[in-house]
C-alpha positions as CSV (number, residue, x, y, z in Angstrom):
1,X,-102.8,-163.5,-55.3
2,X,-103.7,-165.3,-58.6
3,X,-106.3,-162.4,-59.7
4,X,-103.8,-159.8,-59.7
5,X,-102.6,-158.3,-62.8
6,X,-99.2,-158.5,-64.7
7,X,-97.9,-156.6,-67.5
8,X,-94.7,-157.5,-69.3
9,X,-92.7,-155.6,-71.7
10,X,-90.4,-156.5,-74.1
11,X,-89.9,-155.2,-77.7
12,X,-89.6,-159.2,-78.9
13,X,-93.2,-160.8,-79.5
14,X,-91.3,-164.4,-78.6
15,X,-90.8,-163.4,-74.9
16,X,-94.1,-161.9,-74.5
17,X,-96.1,-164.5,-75.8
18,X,-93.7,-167.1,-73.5
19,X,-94.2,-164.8,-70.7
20,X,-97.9,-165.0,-71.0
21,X,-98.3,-168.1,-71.4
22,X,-96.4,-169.6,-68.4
23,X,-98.4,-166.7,-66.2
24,X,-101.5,-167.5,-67.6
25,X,-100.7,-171.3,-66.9
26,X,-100.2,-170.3,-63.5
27,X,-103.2,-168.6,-62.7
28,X,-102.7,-165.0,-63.6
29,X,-103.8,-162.5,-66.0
30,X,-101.9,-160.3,-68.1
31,X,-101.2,-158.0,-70.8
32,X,-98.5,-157.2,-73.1
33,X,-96.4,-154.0,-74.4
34,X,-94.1,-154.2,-77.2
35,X,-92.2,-150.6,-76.0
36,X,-91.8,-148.4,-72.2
37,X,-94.8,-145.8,-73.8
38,X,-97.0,-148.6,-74.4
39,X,-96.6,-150.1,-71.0
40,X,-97.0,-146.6,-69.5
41,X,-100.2,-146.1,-71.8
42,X,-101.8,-149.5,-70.3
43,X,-101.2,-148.0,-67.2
44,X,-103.2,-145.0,-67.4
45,X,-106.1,-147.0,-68.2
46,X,-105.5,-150.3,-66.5
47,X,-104.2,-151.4,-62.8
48,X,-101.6,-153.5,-62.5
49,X,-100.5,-155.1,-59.7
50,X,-96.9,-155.9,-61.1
51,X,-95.0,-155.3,-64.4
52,X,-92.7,-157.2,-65.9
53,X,-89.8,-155.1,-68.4
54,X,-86.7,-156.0,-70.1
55,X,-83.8,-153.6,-69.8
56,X,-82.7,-153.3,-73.3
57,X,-85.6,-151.8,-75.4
58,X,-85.4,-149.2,-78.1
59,X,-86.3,-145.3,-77.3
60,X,-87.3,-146.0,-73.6
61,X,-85.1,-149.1,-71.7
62,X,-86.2,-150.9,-68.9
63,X,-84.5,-148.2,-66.1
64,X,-86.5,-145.2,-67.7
65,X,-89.7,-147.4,-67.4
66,X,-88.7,-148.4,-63.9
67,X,-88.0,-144.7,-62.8
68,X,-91.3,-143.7,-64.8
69,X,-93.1,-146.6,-62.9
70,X,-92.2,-145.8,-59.3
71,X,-93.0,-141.6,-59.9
72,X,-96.0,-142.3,-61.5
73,X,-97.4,-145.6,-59.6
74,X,-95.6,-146.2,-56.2
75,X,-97.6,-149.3,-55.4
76,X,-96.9,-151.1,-58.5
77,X,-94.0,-153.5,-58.3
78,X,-91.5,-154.1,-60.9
79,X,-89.0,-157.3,-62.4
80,X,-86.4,-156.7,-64.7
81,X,-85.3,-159.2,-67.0
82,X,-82.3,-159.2,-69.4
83,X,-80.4,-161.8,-71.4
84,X,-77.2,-159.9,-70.1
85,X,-75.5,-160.2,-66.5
86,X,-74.2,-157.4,-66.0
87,X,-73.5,-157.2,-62.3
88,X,-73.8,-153.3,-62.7
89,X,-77.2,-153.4,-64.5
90,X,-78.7,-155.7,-61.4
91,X,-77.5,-153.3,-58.9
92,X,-78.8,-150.5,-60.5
93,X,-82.0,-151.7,-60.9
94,X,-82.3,-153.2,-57.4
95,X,-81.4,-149.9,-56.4
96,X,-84.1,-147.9,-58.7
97,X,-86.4,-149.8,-57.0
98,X,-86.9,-152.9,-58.6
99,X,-88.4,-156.3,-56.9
100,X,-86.1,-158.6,-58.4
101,X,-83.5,-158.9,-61.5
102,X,-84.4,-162.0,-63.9
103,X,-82.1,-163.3,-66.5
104,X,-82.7,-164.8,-70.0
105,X,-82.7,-167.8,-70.9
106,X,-85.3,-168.2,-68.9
107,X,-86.0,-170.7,-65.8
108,X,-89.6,-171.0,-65.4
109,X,-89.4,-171.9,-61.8
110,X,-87.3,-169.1,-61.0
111,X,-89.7,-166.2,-62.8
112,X,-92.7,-167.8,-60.9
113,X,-90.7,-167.3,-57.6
114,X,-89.6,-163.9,-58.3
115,X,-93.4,-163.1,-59.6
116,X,-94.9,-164.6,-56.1
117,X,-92.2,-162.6,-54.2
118,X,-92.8,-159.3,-55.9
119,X,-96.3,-160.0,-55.1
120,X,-96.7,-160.9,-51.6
121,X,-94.6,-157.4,-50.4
């Protein structure tokens, strides 16, 4: 499970470099996206076994990458994270399709759960 691939998305370089670190201290490899096109672009060239995207991004949010994600590749499995709670935003994206709905601040415990989850369906 440790060699597959994870790609997270969020427009704040903090989170990104967090995120890859703890899943890089856990035995996975990654890569990053700042925006949704990026992301998408990484995809065309890259596999990834599961993505990682915050809702709130500028010009594509998290729910168009999630939408784009499970049109274009069906097999790859997505988390959303937000640092808001809306119980409307979880349902929607548990509904779109996503694996799981993470919140910020962050529990690392938690996002390695969710991550090992995701992956094993």
């Amino acid at each position: 499970m440790k060699s597959k691939k994870i790609l997270i998305v969020d427009d704040e370089k903090q989170i990104l470099e967090m995120m890859t670190e703890l899943l890089e201290e856990n035995g996975f490899k990654s890569g990053q996206a700042l925006t949704g096109e990026e992301a998408l672009k990484m995809l065309e060239s890259e596999a990834y076994s599961l993505v990682i995207s915050d809702v709130r991004m500028p010009e594509m949010d998290g729910f168009e990458l999630l939408e784009e994600i499970k049109a274009r590749y069906p097999k790859t499995k997505m988390i959303m994270m937000t640092g808001y709670t809306d119980d409307y935003d979880i349902s929607d994206a548990l509904i779109l399709g996503a694996e799981d709905y993470i919140t910020k601040p962050f529990d690392e415990a938690k996002i390695m759960l969710a991550v090992k989850n995701a992956l094993k369906n």
